[in-house]
Backbone bond lengths (Angstrom), bond angles and torsions (degrees), N, CA, C in turn:
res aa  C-N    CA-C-N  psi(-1)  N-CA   C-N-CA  omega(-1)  CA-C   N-CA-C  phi
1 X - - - 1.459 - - 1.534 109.31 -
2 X 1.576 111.35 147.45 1.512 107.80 -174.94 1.660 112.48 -76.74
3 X 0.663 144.74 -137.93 1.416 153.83 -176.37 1.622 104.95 -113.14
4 X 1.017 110.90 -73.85 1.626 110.67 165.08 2.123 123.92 -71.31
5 X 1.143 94.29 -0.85 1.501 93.28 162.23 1.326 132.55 -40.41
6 X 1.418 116.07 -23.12 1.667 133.21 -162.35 1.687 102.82 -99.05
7 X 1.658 100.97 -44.98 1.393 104.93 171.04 1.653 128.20 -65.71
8 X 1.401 87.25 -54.92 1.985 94.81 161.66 1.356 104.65 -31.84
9 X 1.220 114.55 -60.66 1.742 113.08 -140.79 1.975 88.48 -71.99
10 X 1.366 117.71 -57.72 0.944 115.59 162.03 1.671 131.93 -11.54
11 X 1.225 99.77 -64.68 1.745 102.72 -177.11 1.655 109.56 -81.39
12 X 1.255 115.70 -22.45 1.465 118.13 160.94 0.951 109.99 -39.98
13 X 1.632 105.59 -73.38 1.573 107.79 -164.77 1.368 109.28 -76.55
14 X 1.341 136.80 -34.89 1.433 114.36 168.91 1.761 124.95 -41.77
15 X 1.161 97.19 -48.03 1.422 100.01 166.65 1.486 121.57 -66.11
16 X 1.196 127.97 -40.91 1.468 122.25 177.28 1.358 89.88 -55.40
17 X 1.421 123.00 -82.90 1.545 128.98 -139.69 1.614 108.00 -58.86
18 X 1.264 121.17 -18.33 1.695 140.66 174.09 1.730 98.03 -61.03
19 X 1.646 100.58 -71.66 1.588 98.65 -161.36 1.763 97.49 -81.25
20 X 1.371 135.22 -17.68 1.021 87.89 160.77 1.931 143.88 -110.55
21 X 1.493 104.39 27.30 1.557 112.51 128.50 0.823 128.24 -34.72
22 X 1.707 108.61 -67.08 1.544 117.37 -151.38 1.854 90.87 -57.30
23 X 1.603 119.39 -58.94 1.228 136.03 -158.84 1.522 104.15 -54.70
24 X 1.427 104.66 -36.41 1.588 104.99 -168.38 1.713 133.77 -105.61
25 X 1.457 87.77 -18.66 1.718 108.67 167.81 1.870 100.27 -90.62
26 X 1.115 100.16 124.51 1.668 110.07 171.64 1.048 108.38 -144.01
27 X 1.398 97.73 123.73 1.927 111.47 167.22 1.810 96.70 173.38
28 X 1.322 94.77 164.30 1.861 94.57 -168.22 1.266 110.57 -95.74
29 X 1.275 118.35 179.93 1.746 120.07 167.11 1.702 129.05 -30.59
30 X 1.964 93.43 -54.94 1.240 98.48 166.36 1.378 143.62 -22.38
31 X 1.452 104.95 -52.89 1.368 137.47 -157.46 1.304 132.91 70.19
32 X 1.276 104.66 8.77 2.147 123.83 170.55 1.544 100.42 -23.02
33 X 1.345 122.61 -58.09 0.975 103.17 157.97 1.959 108.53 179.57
34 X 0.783 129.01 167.63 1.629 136.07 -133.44 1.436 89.12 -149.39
35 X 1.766 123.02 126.64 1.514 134.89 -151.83 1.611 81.92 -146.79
36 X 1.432 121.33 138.89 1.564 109.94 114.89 1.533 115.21 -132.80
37 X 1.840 104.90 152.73 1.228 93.04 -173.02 1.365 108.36 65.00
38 X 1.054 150.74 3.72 1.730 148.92 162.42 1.463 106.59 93.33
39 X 1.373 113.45 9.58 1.938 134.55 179.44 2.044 78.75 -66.54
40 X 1.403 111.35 137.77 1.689 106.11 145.26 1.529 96.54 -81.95
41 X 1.160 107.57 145.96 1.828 118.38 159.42 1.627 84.71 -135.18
42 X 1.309 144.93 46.53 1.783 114.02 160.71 1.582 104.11 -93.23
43 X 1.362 126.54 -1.14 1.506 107.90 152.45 1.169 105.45 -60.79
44 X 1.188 129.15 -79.72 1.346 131.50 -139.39 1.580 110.33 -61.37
45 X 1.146 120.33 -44.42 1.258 137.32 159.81 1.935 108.18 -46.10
46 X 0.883 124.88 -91.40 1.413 122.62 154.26 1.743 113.80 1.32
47 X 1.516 117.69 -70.71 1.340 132.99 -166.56 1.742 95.12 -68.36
48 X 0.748 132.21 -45.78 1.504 159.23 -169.38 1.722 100.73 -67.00
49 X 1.000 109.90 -81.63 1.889 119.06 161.28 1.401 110.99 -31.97
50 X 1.406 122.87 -70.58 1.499 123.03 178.41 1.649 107.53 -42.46
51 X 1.411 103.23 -57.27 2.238 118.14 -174.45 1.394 74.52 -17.61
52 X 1.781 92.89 -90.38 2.159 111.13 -164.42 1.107 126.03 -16.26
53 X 1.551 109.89 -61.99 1.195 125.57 -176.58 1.865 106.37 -64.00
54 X 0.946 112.42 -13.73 1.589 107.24 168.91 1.459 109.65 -81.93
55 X 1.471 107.00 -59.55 1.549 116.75 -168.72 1.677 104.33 -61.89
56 X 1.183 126.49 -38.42 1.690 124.83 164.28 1.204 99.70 -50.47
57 X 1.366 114.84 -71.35 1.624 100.17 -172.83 1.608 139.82 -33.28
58 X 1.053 86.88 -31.43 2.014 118.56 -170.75 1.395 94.79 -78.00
59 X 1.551 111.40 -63.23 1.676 99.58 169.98 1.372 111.00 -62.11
60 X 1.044 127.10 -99.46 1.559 114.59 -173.79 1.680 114.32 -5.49
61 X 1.236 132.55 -66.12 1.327 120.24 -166.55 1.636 104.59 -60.31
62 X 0.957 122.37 -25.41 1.871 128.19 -177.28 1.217 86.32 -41.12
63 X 1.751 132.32 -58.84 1.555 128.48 -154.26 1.526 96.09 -109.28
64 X 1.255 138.26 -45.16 1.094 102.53 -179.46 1.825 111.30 -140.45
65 X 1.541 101.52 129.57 0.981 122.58 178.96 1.610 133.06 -30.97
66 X 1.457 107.31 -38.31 1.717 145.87 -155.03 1.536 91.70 -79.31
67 X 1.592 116.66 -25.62 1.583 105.38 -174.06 1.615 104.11 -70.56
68 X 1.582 111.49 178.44 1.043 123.90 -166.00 1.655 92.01 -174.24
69 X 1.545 114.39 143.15 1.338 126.71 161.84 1.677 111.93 -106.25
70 X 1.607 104.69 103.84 1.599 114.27 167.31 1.613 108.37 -65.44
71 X 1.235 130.82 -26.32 1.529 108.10 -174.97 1.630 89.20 -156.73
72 X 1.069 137.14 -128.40 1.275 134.61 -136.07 1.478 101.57 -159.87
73 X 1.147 129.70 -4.10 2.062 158.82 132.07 1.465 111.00 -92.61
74 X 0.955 157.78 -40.65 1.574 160.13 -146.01 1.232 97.55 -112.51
75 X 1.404 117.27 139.66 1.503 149.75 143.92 1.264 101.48 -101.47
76 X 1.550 108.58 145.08 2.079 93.97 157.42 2.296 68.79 -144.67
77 X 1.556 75.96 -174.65 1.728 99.70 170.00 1.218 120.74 -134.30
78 X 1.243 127.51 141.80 1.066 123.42 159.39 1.589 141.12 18.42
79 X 1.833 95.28 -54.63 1.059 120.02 -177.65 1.718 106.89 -78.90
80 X 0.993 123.58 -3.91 1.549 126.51 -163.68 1.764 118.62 75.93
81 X 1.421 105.51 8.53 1.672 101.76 172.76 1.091 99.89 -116.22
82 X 1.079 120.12 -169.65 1.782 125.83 -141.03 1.730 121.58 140.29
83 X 0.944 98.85 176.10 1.703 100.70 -177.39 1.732 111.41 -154.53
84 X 1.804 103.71 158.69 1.270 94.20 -169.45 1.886 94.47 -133.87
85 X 1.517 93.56 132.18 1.506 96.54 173.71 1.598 118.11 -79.81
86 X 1.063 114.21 128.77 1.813 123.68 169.13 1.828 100.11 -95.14
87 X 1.114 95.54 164.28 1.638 122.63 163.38 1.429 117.07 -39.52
88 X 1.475 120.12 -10.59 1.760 117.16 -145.98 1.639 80.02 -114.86
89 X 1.361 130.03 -23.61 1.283 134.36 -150.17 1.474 98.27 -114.66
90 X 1.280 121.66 24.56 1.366 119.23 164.73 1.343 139.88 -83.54
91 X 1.781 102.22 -28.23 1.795 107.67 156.74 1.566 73.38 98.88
92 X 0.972 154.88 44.28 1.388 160.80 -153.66 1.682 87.85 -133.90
93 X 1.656 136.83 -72.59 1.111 142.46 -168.41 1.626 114.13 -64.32
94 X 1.590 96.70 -30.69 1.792 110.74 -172.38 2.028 83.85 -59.15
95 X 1.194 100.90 -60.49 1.891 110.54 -153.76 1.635 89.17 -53.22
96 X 1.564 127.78 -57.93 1.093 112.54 -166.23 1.740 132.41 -70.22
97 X 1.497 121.51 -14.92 1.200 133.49 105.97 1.352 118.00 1.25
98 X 1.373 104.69 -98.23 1.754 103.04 -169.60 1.256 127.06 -57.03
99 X 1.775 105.38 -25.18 1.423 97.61 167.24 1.546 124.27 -77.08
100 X 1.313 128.67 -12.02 1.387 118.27 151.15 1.230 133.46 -88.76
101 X 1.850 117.18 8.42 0.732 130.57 170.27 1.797 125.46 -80.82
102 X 1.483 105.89 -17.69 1.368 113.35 -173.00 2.397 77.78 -127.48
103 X 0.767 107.45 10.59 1.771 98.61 174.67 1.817 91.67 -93.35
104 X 1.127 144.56 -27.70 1.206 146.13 -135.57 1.426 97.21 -116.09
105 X 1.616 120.73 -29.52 1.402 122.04 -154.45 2.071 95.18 -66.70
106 X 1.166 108.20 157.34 1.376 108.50 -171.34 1.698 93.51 -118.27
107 X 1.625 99.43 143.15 1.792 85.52 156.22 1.359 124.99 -93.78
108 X 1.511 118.74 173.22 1.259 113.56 -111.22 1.632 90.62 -86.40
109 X 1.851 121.23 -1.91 1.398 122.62 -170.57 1.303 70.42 -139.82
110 X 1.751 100.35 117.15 1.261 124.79 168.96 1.659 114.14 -48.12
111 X 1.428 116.06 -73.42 1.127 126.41 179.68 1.621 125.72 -29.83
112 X 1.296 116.44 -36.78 1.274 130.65 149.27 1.384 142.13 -57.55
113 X 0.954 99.78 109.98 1.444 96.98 -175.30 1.591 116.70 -117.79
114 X 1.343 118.44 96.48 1.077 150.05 -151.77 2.035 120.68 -65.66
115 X 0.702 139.65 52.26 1.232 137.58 -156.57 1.829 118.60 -32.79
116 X 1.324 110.42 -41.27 1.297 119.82 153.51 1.451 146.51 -51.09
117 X 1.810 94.07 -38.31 1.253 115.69 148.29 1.299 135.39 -33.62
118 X 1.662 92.76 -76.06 1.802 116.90 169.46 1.929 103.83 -44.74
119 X 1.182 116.40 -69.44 1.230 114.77 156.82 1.462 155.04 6.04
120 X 1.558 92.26 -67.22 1.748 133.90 144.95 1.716 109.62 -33.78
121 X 1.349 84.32 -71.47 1.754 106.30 -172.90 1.445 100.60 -43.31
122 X 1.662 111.36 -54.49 1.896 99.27 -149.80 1.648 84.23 -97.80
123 X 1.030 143.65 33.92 1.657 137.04 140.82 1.207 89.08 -94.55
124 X 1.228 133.78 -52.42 2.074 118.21 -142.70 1.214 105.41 -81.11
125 X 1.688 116.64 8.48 1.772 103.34 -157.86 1.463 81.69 -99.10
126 X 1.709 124.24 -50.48 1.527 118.77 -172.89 1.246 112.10 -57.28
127 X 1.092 114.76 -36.26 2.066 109.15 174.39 1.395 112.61 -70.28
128 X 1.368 126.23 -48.83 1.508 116.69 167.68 1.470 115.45 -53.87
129 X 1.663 115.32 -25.64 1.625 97.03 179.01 1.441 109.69 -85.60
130 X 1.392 120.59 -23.17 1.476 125.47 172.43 1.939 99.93 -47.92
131 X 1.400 103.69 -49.79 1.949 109.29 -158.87 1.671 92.21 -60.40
132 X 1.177 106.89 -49.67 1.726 117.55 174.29 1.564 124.03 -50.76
133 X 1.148 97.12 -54.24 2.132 88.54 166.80 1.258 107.64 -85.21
134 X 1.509 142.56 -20.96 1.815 135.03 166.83 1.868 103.82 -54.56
135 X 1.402 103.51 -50.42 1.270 116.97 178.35 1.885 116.49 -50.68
136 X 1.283 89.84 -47.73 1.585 99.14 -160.33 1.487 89.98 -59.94
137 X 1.674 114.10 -60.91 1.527 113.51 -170.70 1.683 118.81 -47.59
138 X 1.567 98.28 -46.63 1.395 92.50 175.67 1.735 111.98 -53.04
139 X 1.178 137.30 -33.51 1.269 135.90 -150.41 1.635 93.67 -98.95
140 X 0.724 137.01 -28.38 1.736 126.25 174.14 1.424 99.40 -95.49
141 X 0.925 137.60 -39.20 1.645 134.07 163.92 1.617 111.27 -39.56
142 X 1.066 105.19 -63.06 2.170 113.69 168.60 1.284 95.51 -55.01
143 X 1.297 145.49 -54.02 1.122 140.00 -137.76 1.541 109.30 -78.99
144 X 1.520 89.97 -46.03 1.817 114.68 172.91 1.303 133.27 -73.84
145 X 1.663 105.03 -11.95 1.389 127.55 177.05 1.641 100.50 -93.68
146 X 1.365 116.67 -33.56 1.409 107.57 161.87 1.410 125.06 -74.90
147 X 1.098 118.01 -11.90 1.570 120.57 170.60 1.424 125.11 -55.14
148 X 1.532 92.35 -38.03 1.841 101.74 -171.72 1.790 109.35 -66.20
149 X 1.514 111.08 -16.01 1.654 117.75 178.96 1.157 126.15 -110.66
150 X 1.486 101.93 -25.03 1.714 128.68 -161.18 1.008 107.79 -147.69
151 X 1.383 121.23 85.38 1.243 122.01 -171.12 1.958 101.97 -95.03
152 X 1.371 89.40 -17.48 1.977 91.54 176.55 1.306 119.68 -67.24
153 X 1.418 115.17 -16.39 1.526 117.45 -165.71 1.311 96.74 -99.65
154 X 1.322 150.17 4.29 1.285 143.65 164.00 1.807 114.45 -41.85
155 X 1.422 111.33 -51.03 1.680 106.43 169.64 1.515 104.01 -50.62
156 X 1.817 129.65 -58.44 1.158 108.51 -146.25 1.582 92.89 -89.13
157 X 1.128 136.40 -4.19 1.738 134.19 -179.21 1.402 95.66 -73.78
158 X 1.374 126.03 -63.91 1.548 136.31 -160.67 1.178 106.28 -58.04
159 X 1.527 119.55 -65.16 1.583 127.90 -135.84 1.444 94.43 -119.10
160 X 1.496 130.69 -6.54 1.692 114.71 160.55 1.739 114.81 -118.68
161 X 1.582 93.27 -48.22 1.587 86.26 -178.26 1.537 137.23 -80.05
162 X 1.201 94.70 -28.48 1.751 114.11 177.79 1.951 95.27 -74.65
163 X 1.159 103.59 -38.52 1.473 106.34 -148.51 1.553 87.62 -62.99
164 X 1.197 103.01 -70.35 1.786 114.65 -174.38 1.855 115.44 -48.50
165 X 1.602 114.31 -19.71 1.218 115.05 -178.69 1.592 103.77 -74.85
166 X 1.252 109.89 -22.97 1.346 106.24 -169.04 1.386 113.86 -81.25
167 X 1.478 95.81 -35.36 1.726 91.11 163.17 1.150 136.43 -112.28
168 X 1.394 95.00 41.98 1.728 119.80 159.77 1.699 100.03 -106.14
169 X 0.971 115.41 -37.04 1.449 106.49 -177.47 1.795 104.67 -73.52
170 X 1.422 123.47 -37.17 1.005 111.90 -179.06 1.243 105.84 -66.78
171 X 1.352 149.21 -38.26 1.550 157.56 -129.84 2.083 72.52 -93.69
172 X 1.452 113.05 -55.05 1.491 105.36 -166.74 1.471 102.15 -54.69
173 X 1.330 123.75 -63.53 1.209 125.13 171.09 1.769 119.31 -15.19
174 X 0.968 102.89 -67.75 1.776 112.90 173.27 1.554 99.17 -59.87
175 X 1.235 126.10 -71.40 1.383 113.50 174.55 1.423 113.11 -7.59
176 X 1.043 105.75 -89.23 1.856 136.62 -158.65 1.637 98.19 -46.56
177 X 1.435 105.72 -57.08 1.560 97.41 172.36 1.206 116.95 -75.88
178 X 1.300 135.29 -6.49 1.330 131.87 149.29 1.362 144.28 -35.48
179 X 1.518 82.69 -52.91 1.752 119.92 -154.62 1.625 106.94 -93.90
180 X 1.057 111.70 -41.75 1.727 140.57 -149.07 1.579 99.43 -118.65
181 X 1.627 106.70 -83.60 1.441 105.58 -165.76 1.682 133.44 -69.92
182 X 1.304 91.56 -21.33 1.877 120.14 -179.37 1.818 88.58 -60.23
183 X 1.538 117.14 -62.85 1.154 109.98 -133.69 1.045 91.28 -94.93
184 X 2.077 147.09 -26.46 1.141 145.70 172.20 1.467 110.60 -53.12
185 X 1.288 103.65 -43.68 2.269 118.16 171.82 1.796 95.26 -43.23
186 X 1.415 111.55 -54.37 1.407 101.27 -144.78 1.429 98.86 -81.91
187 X 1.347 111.07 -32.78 1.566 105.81 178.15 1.581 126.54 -66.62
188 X 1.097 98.56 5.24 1.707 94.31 -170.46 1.701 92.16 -103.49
């Protein structure tokens, strides 16, 4: 393997597994209703949205009191700002991502095929999806805790800084099992 072989494969698959969500999950903000492949998933999606929207809530009220849940998606505050979770904001796409993100990782001598390895993989995928929904909540929780003051910074909280943290934490995620767990598998 080259030196950057691990990274290549990496940005491949981030990009495959990205566009084909984007291509294959269809349904709008609303959530009317959410298809892939012509499957309905807007229950599950729906049931899934509400979870968040609880567990944000729970954080958020830890710091500030003023929140309030208008429906079963909506936070507002006190102040009359607030925020509303959709289907897209579930950390649902981040996990499926990561699971082809650590499905792809190779050990480190191809030819081998490692049983411990494989192993590795189907423990590290449930803990990376655990880091991925702890993550997600924390990140709409900040996001929503800035709402109650700053309700203008919602574009640059949502759609640059949160967005990109998440896939810096996943990129760490792959790291770590890269770096650490790949090569402890192979040595044993």
């Amino acid at each position: 393997m080259t030196p950057y072989s691990d990274v290549i494969i990496f940005m491949v698959t981030l990009l495959a597994a990205n566009y084909f969500w984007k291509f294959t999950m269809l349904g709008d903000e609303s959530g009317e209703q959410v298809t892939w492949f012509g499957l309905d998933l807007t229950a599950f999606f729906e049931a899934v949205t509400v979870h968040v929207t609880t567990m944000v809530y729970r954080f958020v009220y830890l710091f500030r009191d003023t929140a309030y849940r208008v429906n079963d998606v909506t936070i507002r505050f006190l102040s009359g700002s607030g925020t509303s979770i959709v289907w897209g904001c579930t950390g649902i796409k981040q996990s499926f991502i990561f699971f082809w993100l650590i499905l792809t990782v190779r050990p480190v001598r191809i030819q081998i095929s490692n049983l411990k390895f494989q192993i590795a993989k189907l423990l590290y995928i449930p803990a990376g999806w655990l880091c991925c929904y702890l993550f997600n909540i924390l990140r709409i929780g900040l996001i929503t805790l800035f709402m109650e003051f700053h309700p203008s910074w919602f574009p640059l909280l949502h759609d640059w800084i949160f967005k990109y943290l998440f896939y810096f934490m996943l990129f760490c995620l792959w790291w770590f099992f890269v770096e650490k767990i790949r090569l402890v598998a192979l040595k044993r």
